[in-house]
DOFI-338331 format. One record per residue (C-alpha): residue in three letters; x, z, y. Coordinates in steps of 0.02 Angstrom, whole numbers, plus 50000, padded with zeros to 5 digits. Layout:
N
ALAXZY;...
This chain:
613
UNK488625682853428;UNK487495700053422;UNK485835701053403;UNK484565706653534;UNK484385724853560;UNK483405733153406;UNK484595730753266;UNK484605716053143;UNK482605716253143;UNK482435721753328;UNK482305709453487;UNK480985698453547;UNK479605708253515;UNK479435713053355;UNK479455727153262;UNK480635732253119;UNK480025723552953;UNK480765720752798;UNK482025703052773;UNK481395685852731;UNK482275684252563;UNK482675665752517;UNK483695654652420;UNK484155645052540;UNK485765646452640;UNK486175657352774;UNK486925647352913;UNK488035657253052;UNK489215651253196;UNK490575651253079;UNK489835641352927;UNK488545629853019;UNK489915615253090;UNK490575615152899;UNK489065613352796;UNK487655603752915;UNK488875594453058;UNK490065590652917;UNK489545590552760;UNK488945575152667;UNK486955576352653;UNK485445579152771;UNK484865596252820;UNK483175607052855;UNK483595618952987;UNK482295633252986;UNK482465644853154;UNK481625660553104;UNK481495679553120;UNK480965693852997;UNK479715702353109;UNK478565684253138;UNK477145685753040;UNK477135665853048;UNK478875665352985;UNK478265676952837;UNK476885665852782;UNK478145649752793;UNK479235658052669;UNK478595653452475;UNK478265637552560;UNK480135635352634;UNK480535642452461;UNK479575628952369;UNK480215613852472;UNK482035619052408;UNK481535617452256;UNK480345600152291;UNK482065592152373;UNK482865588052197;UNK484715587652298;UNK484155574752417;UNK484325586852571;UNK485095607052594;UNK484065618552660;UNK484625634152760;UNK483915647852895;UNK484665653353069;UNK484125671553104;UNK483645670553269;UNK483895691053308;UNK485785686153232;UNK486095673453314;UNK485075667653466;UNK486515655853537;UNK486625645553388;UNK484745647053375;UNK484505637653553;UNK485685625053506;UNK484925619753351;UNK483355624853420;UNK482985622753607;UNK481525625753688;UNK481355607553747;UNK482505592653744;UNK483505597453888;UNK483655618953870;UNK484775630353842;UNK483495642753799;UNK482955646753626;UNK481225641753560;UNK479895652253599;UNK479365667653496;UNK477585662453485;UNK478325644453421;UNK479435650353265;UNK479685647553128;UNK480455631153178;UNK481195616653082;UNK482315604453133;UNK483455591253016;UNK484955584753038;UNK485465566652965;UNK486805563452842;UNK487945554253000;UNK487055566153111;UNK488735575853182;UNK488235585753336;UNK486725595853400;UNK486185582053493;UNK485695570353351;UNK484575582053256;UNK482525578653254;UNK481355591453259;UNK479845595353159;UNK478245593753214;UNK477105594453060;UNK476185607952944;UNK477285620752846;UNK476855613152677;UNK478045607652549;UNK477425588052556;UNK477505586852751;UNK479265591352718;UNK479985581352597;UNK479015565952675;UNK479945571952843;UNK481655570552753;UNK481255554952659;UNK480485546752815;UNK481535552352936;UNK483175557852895;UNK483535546152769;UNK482305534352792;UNK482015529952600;UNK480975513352535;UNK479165520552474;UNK478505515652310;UNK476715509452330;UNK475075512052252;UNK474495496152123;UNK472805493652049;UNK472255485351913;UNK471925472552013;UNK473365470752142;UNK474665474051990;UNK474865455251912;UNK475325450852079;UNK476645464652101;UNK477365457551917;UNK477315438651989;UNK478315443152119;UNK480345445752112;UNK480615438051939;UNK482315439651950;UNK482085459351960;UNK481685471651835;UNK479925479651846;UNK479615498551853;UNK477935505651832;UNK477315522451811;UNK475845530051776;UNK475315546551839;UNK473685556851801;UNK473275561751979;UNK473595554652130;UNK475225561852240;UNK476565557052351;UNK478055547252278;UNK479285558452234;UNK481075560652320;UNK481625553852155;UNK480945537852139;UNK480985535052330;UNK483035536852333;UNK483025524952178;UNK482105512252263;UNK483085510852397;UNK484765512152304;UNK484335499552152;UNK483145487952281;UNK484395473752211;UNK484085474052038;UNK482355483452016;UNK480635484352106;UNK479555499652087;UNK477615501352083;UNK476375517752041;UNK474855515751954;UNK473495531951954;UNK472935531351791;UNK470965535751795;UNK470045536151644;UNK468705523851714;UNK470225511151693;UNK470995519351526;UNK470245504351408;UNK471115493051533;UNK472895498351523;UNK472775501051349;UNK472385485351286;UNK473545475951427;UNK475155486051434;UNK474855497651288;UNK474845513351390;UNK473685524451332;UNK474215542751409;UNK475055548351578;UNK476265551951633;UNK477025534451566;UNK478375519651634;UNK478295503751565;UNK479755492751629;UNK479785473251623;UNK481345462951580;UNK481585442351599;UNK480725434751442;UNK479285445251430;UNK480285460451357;UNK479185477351386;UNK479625493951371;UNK478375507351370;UNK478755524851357;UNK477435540351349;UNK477795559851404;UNK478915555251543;UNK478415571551628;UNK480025580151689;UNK481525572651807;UNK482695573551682;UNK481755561551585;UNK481065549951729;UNK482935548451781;UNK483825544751578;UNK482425527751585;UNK483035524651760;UNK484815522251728;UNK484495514851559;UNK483275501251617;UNK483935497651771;UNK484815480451745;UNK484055465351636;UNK484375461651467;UNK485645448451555;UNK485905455151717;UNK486595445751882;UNK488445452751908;UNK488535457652082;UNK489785471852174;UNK488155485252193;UNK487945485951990;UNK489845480451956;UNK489825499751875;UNK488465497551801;UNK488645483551702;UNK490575488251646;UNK491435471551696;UNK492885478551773;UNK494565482451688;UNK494895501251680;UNK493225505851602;UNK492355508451436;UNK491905491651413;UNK493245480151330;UNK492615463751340;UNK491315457051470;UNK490375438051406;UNK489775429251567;UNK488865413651603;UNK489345404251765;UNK488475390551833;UNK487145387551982;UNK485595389051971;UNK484585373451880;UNK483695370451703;UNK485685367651625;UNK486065386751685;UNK484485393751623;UNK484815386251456;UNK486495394151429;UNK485915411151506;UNK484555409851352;UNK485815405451243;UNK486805422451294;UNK485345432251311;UNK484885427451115;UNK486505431651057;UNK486485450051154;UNK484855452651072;UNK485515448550891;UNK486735461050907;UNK485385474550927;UNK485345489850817;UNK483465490250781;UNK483785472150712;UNK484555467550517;UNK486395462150584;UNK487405451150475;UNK488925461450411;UNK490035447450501;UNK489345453550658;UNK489315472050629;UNK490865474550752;UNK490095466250906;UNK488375477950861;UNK489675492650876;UNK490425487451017;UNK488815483951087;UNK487965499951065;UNK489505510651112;UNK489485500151272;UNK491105491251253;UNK490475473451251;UNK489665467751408;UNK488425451751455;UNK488175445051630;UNK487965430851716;UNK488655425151880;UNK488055412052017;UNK489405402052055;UNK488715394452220;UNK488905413552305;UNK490475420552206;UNK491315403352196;UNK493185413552216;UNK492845422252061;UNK492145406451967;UNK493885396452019;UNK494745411451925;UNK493795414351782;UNK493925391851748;UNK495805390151814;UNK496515383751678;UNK495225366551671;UNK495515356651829;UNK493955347851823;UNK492995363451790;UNK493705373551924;UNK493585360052054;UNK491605362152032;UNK491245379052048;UNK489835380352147;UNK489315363252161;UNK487525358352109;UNK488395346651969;UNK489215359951885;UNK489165362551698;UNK488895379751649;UNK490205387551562;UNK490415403551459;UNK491945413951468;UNK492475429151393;UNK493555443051497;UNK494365456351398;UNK494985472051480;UNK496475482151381;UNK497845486751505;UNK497165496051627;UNK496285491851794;UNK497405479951869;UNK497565467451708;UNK496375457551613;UNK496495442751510;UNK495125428551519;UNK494675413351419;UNK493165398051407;UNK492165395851264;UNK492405375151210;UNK491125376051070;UNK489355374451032;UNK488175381751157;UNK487145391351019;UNK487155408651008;UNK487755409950810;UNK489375399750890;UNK489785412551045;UNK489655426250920;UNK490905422150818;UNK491905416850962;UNK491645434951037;UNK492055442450871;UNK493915435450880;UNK493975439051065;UNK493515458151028;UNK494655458750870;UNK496295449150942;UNK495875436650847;UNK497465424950836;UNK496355406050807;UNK496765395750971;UNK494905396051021;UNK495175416051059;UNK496785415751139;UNK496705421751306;UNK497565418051494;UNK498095435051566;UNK497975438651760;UNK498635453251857;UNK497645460552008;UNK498155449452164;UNK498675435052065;UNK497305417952097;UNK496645418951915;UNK496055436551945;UNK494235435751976;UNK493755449352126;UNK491985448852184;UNK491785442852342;UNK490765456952477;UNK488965452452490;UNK488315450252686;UNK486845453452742;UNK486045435752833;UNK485525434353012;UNK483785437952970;UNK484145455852892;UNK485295461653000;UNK484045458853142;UNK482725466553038;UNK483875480953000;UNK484165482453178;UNK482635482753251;UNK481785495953130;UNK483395507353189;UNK482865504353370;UNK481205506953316;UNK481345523053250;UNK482705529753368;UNK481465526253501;UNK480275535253419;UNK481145550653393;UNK481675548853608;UNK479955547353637;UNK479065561453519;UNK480425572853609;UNK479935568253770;UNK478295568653760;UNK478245585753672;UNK479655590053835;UNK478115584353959;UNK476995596453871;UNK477885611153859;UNK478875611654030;UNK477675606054152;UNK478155588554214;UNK477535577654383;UNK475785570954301;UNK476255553954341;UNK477795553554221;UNK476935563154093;UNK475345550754090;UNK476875535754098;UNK477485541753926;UNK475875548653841;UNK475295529453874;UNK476955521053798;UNK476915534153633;UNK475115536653613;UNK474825520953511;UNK476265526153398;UNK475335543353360;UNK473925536753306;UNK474845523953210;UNK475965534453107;UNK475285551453145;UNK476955558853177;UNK477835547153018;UNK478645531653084;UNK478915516452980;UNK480395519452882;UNK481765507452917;UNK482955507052773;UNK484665512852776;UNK485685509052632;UNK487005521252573;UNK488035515452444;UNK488895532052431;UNK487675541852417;UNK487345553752272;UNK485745558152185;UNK485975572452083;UNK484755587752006;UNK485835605951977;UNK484845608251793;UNK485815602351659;UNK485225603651488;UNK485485612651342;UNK486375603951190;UNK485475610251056;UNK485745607350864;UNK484445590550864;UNK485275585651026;UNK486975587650954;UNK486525578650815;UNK485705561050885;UNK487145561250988;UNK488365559350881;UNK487355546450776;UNK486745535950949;UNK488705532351004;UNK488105525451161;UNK488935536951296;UNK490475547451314;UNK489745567451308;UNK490275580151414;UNK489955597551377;UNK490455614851438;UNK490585628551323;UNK489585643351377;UNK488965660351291;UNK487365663351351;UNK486865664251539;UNK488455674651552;UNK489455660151580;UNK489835652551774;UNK489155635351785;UNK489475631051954;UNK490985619551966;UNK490005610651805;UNK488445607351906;UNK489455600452034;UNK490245587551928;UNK488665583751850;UNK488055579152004;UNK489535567852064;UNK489455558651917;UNK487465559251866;UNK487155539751897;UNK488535534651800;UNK487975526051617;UNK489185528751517;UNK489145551151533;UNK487965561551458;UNK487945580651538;UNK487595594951457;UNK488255614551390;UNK488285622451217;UNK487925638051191;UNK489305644351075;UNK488295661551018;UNK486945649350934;UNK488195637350845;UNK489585643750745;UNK490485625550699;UNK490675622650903;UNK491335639650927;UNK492495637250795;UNK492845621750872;UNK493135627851051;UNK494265644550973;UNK495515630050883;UNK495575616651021;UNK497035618951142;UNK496565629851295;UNK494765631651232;UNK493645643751204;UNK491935649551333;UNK491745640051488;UNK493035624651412;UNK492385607951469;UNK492725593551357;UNK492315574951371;UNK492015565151191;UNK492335547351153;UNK490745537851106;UNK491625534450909;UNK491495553250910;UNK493065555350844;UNK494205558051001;UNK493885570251148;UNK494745575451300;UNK494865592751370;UNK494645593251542;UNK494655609251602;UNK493475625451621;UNK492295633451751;UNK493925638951850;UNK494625622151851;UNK494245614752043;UNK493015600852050;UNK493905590852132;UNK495255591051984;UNK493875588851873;UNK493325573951959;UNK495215565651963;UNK495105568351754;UNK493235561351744;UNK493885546051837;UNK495435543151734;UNK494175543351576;UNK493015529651654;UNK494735520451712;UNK495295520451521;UNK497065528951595;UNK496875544951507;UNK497345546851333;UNK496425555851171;UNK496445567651053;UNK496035565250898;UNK494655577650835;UNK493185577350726;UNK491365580150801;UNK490865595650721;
């Protein structure tokens, strides 16, 4: 397609001014159908040309929402003077033209879902060029995140009543502002195990939140666990930092196994964690009792506790993640409680009833992801008892109280989760907010159709009486219905800088597997590391991040001796510290890089031994 007559900056009117610089991508006929129709996240569209003043002025602003989006949505521009075909199909004059938008009308914006995968499905913009009117659009609209609302000091003890099976997460800002895409996407993606609340922290109420919650300076979170457990943490002022306490406090101190957090807690064979304790019973006092018990002896294993030398291993294990706790309600998973108690008649003939004993039982994962072995605990429900228990478990200990039943993948003593679905009520909930806000977009179309191609009156007075209740309602922001995406990814591009402090409480703190590129300065390609970052950023167990090998001489030396190493080498270390995994460098294909990430999580990729420098 070639522009209107003028050259690139000619056409339609205007005169020849300099280009709209951006940082944003420049879509064309032959990249648009690969990145916005089928790519895998929801787009801004921005219709523009060089010689509108308007378009001018929208620029830092278009500039500034890229940046605002923190990955949730691509941004890119259509030249208009380019590429006026493609122009009136994103951008038509009205619903039914083939005719671009008008001059006058442009810069225009229009987004495009993440299933959106034609023309037709896209919804225009009708708001303000600012930054917040745009990431509200793309949270509201195109992917229709949960909002995080507004407590008071008064409305708050409510908000903590509520949900006590979920964990709590506050935070306290300095000023009042719109939720950011952050928290929004991880409300609606952990809604299951966590409920979110702000609080605007105003001085008049300072005395207040101090003496209550022990807050004392925003930007803060405190987060709420069962049995009163509060963690507060002040200076939680970048993403980076928001998004470390949201993966780390995401789940209870004993948190409900189900196939959403399955990752997330580690009990699954394949992965980093080795052994897995879990409760199962149904709900009643009895349960509760023996989650305590579990929940006690998870807590005596913590590092900021005195552990008992006889117990050092499991406080290890613990804090490099490979010992897990759960618990499990028998009544909905009752498949995987018949598994897990196989081997006692009595006890697997009643899983799920209300009668049922609760029972402790220990899987241990060590061959891969389609074995595990499994055993019940026959002793004492105290917590000293299940320790020790645990202890031989973790150890291969030989005593016939730690011997365990192995089960291969398929087999009926494998325990699979069974799929959770959605009851009557929330599907018909679900599906009346998506007619809801499908109509909405018909109808805002329409309506701004009526307007701007001269209809019969009666039709147009028809429609501007069905939509303009909904106007005034949501002033162009419908109520959100919520879409879950389980596949979705949240991811920032920064990564951070492992510097020598970094470096070093990593290698005391055990508690992830690091993975690090090698770089020399800003002279080194990032890209393909970025990318994995970002495919892999909610997963627990990896901590991201380059070294710069011109500031630290032991890591360069490091990189020059290892096997293929040297600048841009990317290599993944065991949370002991003293085994790592080369993975590959900045030329290696993400994809590829992806395959070896995912053997390392699957525990099907060997080591090499190797000292942390």
């Amino acid at each position: 397609q070639g522009g209107f007559p003028g050259g690139r900056f000619g056409g339609f009117g205007f005169h020849q001014p300099d280009p709209i610089t951006s940082d944003t991508l420049d879509l064309t006929p032959g990249n648009f159908a690969k990145y916005v129709l089928h790519g895998n996240r929801p787009w801004l569209v921005q219709v523009y040309h060089d010689g509108s003043e308007l378009s001018q002025r929208a620029a830092p602003i278009w500039e500034q929402a890229n940046r605002a989006m923190d990955g949730i949505a691509k941004l890119g521009r259509i030249n208009i003077a380019l590429y006026p075909t493609l122009a009136a199909q994103v951008a038509p004059r009205h619903l039914f033209s083939t005719e671009p938008v008008h001059t006058r009308d442009l810069p225009v914006v229009v987004g495009y879902p993440r299933e959106c995968k034609s023309y037709f499905c896209s919804r225009r913009y009708r708001g303000l060029m600012k930054e917040s009117a745009l990431s509200a659009f793309v949270m509201d609209r195109l992917l229709r995140l949960e909002d995080v609302l507004v407590q008071t000091r008064d409305t708050l003890p409510a908000f903590i009543a509520t949900d006590p099976e979920k964990v709590k997460f506050i935070v306290f800002s300095p000023r009042s502002s719109p939720t950011s895409p952050l928290l929004r996407r991880a409300a609606t993606e952990y809604h299951k195990d966590v409920t979110f609340a702000r609080i605007h922290y105003k001085q008049s109420d300072a005395s207040h939140w101090t003496r209550k919650f022990g807050v004392h300076t925003p930007p803060a979170v405190m987060v709420l666990k069962e049995g009163g457990r509060k963690v507060v943490e002040h200076e939680v002022s970048g993403k980076d930092r928001l998004k470390a306490l949201l993966i780390e406090h995401r789940l209870h101190i004993l948190p409900q196994i189900r196939i959403s957090n399955l990752k997330a807690t580690g009990c699954k064979p394949g992965g980093l964690v080795q052994v897995c304790a879990v409760v199962v019973g149904v709900a009643g006092a009895a349960f509760d009792d023996v989650k305590s018990v579990l929940r006690k002896a998870k807590l005596a294993l913590d590092p900021s506790v005195a552990v008992p030398k006889s117990l050092s291993t499991l406080a290890s294990a613990l804090e490099s993640k490979e010992i897990s706790f759960v618990w499990i309600d028998a009544k909905d998973q009752k498949g995987y409680c018949q598994a897990l108690l196989s081997t006692d008649e009595a006890a697997h003939k009643s899983c799920g009833q209300a009668s049922m004993e609760p029972r402790v039982v220990a899987m241990r994962f060590r061959d891969g992801p389609d074995k595990i072995e499994h055993g019940m605990f026959s002793g004492a429900m105290h917590e000293d008892a299940i320790l020790s228990w645990l202890t031989g478990v973790f150890t291969d200990g030989q005593d016939s109280s730690s011997v365990l039943i192995p089960a291969d993948r398929g087999a009926a003593n494998f325990p699979e989760l069974k799929v959770e679905v959605h009851g009557v009520v929330e599907k018909l909930q679900r599906i009346k907010a998506e007619v809801a806000s499908t109509a909405y977009d018909w109808g805002e179309e329409l309506v701004y159709m009526c307007i701007e191609s001269g209809p019969l009156v009666p039709a147009f007075i028809l429609l501007l009486i069905l939509f303009i209740p909904t106007f005034f309602q949501g002033a162009s922001k419908p109520k959100p219905s919520v879409k879950r995406e389980s596949g979705s990814k949240m991811d920032g591009d920064g990564v951070i800088d492992f510097d020598e402090k970094t470096l070093a409480c990593l290698k005391d703190s055990r508690r992830e597997m690091a993975v690090m590129m090698f770089v020399q300065g800003s002279k080194t390609d990032q890209e393909v590391f970025k990318l994995l970052r970002s495919s892999f950023w909610r997963e627990q167990s990896l901590k991201f991040g380059v070294v710069d090998l011109t500031k630290l001489p032991a890591w360069s030396e490091f990189a020059d001796n290892i096997e293929g190493g040297g600048v841009s080498t990317i290599v993944i270390w065991h949370p002991s510290r003293a085994k790592y995994q080369r993975i590959g460098n900045g030329d290696t294909p993400h994809p590829a890089l992806c395959s070896q990430v995912g053997k390392i999580l699957d525990g099907v990729s060997p080591w090499e031994e190797g000292a942390w420098p």
